[in-house]
Residue frames as qw, qx, qy, qz and C-alpha x, y, z in Angstrom:
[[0.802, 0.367, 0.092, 0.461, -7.97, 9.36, 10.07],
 [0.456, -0.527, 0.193, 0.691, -4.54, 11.49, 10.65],
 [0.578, 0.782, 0.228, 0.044, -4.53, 13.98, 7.72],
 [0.498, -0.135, 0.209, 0.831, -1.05, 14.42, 5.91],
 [0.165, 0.767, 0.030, -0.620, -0.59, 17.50, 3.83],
 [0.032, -0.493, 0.680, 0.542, -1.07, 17.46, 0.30],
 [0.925, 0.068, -0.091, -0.363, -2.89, 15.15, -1.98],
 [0.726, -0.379, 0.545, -0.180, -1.61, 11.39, -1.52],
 [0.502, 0.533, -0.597, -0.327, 0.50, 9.72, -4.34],
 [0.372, 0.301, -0.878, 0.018, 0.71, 6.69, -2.46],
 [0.822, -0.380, 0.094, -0.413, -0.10, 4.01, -0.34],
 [0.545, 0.402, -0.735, 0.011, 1.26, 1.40, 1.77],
 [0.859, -0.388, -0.073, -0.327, 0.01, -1.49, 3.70],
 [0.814, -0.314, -0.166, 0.460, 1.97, -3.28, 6.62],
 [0.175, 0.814, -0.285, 0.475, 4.06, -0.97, 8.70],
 [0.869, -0.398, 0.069, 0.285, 6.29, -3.64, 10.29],
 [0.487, -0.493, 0.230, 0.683, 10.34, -2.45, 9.88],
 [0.316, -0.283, 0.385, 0.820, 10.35, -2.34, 6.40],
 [0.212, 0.722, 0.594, 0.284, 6.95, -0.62, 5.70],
 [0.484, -0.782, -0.139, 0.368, 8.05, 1.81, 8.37],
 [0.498, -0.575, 0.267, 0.592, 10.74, 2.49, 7.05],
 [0.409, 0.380, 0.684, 0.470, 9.69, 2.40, 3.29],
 [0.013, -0.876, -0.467, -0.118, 6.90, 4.84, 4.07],
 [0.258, -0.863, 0.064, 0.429, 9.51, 7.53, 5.54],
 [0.445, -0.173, 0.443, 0.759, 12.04, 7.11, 2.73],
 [0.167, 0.574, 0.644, 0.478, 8.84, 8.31, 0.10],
 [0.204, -0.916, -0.345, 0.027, 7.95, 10.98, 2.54],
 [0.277, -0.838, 0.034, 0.469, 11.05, 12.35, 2.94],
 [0.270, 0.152, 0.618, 0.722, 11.90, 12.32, -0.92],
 [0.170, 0.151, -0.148, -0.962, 8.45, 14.53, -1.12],
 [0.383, -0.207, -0.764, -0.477, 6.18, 12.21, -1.92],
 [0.564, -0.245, 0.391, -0.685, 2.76, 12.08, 0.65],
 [0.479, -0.158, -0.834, -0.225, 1.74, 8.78, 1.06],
 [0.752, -0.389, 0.050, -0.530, -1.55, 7.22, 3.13],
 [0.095, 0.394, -0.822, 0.400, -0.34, 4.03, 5.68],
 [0.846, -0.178, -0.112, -0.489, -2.66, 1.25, 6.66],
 [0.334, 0.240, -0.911, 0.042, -1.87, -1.75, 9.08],
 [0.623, -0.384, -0.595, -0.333, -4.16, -4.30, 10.14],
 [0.563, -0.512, -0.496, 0.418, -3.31, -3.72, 13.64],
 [0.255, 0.794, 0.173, 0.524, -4.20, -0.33, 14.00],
 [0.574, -0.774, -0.021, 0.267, -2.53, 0.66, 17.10],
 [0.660, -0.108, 0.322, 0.670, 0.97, 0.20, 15.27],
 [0.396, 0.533, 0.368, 0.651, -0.46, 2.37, 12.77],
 [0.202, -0.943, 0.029, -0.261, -1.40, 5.48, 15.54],
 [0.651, -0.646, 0.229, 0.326, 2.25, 4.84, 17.20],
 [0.579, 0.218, 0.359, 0.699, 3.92, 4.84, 13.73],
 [0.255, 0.614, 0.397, 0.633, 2.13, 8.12, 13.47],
 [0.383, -0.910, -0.057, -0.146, 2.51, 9.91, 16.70],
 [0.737, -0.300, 0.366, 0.483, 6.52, 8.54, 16.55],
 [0.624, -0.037, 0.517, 0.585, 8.32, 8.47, 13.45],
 [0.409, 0.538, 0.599, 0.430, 5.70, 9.80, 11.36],
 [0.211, -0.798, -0.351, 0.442, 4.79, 13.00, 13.00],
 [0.139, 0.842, -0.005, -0.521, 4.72, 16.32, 11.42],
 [0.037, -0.255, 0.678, 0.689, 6.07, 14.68, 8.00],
 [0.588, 0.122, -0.169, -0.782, 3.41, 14.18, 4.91],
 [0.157, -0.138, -0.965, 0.157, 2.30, 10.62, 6.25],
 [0.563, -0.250, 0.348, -0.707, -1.51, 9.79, 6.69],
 [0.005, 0.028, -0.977, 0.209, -2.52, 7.07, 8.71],
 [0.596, -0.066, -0.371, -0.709, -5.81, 5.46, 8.25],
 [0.491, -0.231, 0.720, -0.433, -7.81, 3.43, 10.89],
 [0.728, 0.362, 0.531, -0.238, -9.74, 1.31, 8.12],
 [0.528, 0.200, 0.611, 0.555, -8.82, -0.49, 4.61],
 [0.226, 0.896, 0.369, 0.095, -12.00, 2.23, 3.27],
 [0.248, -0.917, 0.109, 0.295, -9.97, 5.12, 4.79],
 [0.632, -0.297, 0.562, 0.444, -7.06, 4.15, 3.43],
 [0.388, 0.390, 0.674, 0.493, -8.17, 3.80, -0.47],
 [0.067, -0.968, -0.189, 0.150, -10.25, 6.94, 0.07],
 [0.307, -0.845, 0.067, 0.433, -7.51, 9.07, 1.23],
 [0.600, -0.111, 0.651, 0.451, -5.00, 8.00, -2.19],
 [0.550, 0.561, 0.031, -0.618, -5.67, 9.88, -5.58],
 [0.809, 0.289, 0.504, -0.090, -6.23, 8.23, -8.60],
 [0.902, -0.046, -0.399, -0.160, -5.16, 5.95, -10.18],
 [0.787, -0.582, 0.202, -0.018, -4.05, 4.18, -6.86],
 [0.551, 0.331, -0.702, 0.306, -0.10, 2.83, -6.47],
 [0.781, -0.570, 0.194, -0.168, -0.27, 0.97, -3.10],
 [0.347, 0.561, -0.740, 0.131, 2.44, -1.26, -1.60],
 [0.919, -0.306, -0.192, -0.157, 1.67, -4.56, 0.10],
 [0.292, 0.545, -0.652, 0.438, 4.63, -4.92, 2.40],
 [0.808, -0.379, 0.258, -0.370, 2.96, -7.93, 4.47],
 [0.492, -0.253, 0.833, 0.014, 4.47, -11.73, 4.90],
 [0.142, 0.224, -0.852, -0.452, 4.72, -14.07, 1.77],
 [0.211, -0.177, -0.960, -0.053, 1.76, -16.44, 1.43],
 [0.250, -0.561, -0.762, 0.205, -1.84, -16.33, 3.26],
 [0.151, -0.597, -0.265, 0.742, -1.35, -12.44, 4.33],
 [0.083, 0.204, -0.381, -0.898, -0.95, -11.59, 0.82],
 [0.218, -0.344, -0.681, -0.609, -4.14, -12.85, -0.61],
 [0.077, -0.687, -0.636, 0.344, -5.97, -11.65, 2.94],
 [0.036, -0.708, -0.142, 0.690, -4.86, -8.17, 1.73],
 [0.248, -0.046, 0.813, 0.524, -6.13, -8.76, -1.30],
 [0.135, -0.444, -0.863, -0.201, -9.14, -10.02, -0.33],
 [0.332, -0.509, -0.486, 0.628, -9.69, -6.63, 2.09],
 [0.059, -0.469, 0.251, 0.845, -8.44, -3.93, -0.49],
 [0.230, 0.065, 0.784, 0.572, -9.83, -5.16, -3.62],
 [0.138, 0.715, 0.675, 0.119, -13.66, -4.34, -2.88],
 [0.171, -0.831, -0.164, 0.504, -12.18, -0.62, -3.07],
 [0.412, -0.217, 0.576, 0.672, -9.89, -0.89, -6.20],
 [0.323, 0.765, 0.012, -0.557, -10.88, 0.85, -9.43],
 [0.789, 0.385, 0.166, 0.449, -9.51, -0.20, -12.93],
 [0.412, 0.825, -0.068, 0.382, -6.38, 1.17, -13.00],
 [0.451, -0.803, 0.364, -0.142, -5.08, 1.24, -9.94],
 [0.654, 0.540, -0.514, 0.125, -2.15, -0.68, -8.75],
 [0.833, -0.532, 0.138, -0.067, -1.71, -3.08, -5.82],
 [0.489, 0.578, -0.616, 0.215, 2.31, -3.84, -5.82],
 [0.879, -0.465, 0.062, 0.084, 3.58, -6.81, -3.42],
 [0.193, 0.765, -0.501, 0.356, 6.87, -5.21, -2.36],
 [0.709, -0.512, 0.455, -0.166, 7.34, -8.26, 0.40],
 [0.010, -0.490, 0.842, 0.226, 9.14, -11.37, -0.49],
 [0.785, 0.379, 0.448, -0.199, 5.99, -13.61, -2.26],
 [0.607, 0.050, 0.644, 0.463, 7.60, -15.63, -5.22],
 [0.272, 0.522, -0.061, -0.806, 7.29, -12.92, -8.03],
 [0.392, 0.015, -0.699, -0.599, 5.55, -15.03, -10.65],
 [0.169, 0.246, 0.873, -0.385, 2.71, -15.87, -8.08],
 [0.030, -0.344, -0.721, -0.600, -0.56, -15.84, -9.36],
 [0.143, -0.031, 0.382, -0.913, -1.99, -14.54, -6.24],
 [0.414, -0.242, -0.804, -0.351, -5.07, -16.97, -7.19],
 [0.253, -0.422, -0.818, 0.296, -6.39, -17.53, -3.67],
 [0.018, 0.523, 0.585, -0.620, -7.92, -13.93, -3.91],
 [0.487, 0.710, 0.509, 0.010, -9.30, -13.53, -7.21],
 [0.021, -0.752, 0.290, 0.591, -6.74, -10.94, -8.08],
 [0.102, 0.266, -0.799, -0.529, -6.88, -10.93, -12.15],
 [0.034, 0.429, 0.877, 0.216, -10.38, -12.67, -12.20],
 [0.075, -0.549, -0.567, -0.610, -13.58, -11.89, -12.66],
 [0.474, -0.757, -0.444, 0.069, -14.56, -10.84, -9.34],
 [0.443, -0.359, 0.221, 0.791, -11.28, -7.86, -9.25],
 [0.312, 0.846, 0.055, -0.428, -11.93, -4.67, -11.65],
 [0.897, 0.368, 0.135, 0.206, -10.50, -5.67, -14.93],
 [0.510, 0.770, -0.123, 0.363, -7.88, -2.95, -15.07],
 [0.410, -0.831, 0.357, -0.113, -6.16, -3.03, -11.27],
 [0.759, 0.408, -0.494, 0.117, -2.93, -4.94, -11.68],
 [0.515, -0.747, 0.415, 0.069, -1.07, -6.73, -8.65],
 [0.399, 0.864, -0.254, 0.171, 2.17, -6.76, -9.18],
 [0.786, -0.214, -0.094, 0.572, 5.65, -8.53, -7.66],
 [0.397, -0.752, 0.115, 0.514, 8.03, -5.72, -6.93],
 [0.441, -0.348, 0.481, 0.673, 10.72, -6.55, -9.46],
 [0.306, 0.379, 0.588, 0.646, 8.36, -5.85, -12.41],
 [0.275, -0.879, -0.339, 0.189, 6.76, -2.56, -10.19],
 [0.658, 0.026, 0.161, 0.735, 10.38, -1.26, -10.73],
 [0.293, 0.350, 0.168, 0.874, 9.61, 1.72, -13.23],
 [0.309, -0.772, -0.437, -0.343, 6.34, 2.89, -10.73],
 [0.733, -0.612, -0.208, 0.212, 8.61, 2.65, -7.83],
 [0.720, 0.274, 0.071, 0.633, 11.84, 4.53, -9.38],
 [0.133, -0.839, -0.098, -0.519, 10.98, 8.27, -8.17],
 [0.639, -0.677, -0.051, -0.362, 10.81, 7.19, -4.50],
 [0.960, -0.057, -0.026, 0.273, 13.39, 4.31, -4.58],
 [0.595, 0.132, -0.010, 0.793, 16.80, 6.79, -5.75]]
């Protein structure tokens, strides 16, 4: 794992254009954040490129990732609508904690139930909440302006 500087207020998964580009606006507003993408090349070129000497770590593994984040987690799911979201669901969750906070900042119908990976059942820590963007709003309001 790439070690930013600082403890880690954030997290955010998928660093296609606009994780990429998500993950530098938060970093250069001050905030450190940790960076996870299932194709982990992208994630050591996002971090020997763009990311490079700003407070950005990059994490070769979901574990790493969740690790590296203090508590209670805010992640960002910035993957494709449908199927991707409830794999990275199904990836991140055995790490989640009550309390944390999984936010799907992509473009998945925001009143989805996100059923197909148990997010909100029994098998999910009773207190981690995922989350559509537009009601993520007041978590996201620091970084965003």
């Amino acid at each position: 794992m790439a070690e930013g500087q600082g403890a880690v207020h954030y997290g955010l998964i998928g660093l296609a254009v606009m994780g990429a580009n998500l993950t530098l606006n938060i970093a250069d507003h001050g905030f450190p954040i940790a960076v996870y993408n299932r194709t982990h090349s992208v994630t050591e070129e996002f971090m020997a490129g763009e990311a490079k000497d700003k407070p950005i770590t990059g994490a070769a593994t979901m574990k790493e990732f969740v690790a590296a984040i203090e508590r209670p987690r805010r992640i960002i799911m910035l993957v494709k609508a449908g199927n991707p979201v409830d794999a990275v669901i199904g990836e991140v969750k055995p790490f989640l904690e009550d309390g944390d906070v999984l936010i799907d900042g992509g473009n998945s119908f925001f009143q989805g139930n996100y059923s197909g990976a148990g997010a909100g059942s029994g098998d999910c820590p009773d207190r981690v909440r995922v989350k559509a963007v537009r009601r993520a709003w007041p978590c996201l309001r620091r970084v965003a302006t």
